[in-house]
Structure formats: C-alpha cells, structure tokens
C-alpha positions as CSV (number, residue, x, y, z in Angstrom):
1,X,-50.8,-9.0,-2.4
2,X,-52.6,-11.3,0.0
3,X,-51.7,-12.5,3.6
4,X,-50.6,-15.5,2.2
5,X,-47.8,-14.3,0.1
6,X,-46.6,-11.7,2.8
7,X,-46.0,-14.5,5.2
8,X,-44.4,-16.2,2.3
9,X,-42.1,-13.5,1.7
10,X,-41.1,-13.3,5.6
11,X,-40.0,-17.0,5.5
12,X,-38.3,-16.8,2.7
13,X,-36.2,-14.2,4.3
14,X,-34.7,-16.9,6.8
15,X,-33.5,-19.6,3.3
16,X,-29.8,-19.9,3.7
17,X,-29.4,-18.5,7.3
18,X,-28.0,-20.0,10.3
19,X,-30.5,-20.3,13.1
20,X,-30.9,-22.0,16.4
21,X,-34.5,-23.1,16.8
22,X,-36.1,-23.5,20.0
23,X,-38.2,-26.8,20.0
24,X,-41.4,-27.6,22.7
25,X,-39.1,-30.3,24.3
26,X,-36.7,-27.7,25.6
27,X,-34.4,-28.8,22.9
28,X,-32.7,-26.8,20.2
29,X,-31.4,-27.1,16.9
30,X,-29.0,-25.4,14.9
31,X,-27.7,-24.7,11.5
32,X,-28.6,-23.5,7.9
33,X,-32.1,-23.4,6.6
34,X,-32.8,-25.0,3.8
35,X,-36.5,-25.0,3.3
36,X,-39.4,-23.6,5.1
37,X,-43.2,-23.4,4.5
38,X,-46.3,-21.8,5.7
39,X,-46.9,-24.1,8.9
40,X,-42.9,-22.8,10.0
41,X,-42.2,-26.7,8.8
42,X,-37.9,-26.1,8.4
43,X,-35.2,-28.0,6.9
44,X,-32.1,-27.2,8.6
45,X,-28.5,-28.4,7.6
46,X,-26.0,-29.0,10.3
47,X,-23.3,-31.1,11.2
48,X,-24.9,-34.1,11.7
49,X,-26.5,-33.7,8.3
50,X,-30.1,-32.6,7.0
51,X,-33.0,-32.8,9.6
52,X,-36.2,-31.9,9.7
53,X,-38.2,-29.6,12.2
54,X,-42.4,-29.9,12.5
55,X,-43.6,-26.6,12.8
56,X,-46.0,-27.8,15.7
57,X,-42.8,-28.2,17.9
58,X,-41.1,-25.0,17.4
59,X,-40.9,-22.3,20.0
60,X,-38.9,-19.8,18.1
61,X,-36.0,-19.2,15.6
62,X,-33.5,-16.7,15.9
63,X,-31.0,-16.1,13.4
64,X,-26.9,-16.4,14.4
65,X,-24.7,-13.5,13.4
C-alpha cells in the first residue's frame, strides 16, 4: 500500500460526516461532507446548500458528535 492510498483511506473516513471547518479567513463552515480529495479540497452540504472549500484555505476539520 503506498502513501497515497493511506491518505486516501483517512479522507475517506470523514464522507458523510458533519464537520465544521476552520477556513484562513477566520471563518468556518459547517455541515456534511460530501466529497474530499488528496489536496483536503471538501464538498460540504449545509443549509444554504452545496459549497465548496479549497484546500489551500482550510485550517482544520473537526468532526460534530
């Protein structure tokens, strides 16, 4: 198994869990992931509807119980 597909494996972990995501502009977002990839590029689903989060500007995610 290479690097790659272990860090694949640990994203996929957070797919259909709510989050809040800290963003660079001392802003956060919250809601369900849909997607994520290898750069931490997420697709969140909230109540203002899909949006999409640049894994440049992310911080941190931490998952809601």
């Amino acid at each position: 198994m290479t690097d790659k597909d272990q860090v694949n494996r640990l994203f996929n972990q957070f797919k259909n869990k709510n989050v809040t995501v800290e963003l660079r502009d001392n802003n956060q977002a919250e809601g369900k992931i849909i997607a994520i990839d290898n750069y931490l590029n997420i697709v969140i689903e909230n109540e203002n509807g899909i949006e999409t989060l640049k894994g440049g500007n992310i911080v941190f995610v931490s998952l809601n119980e």
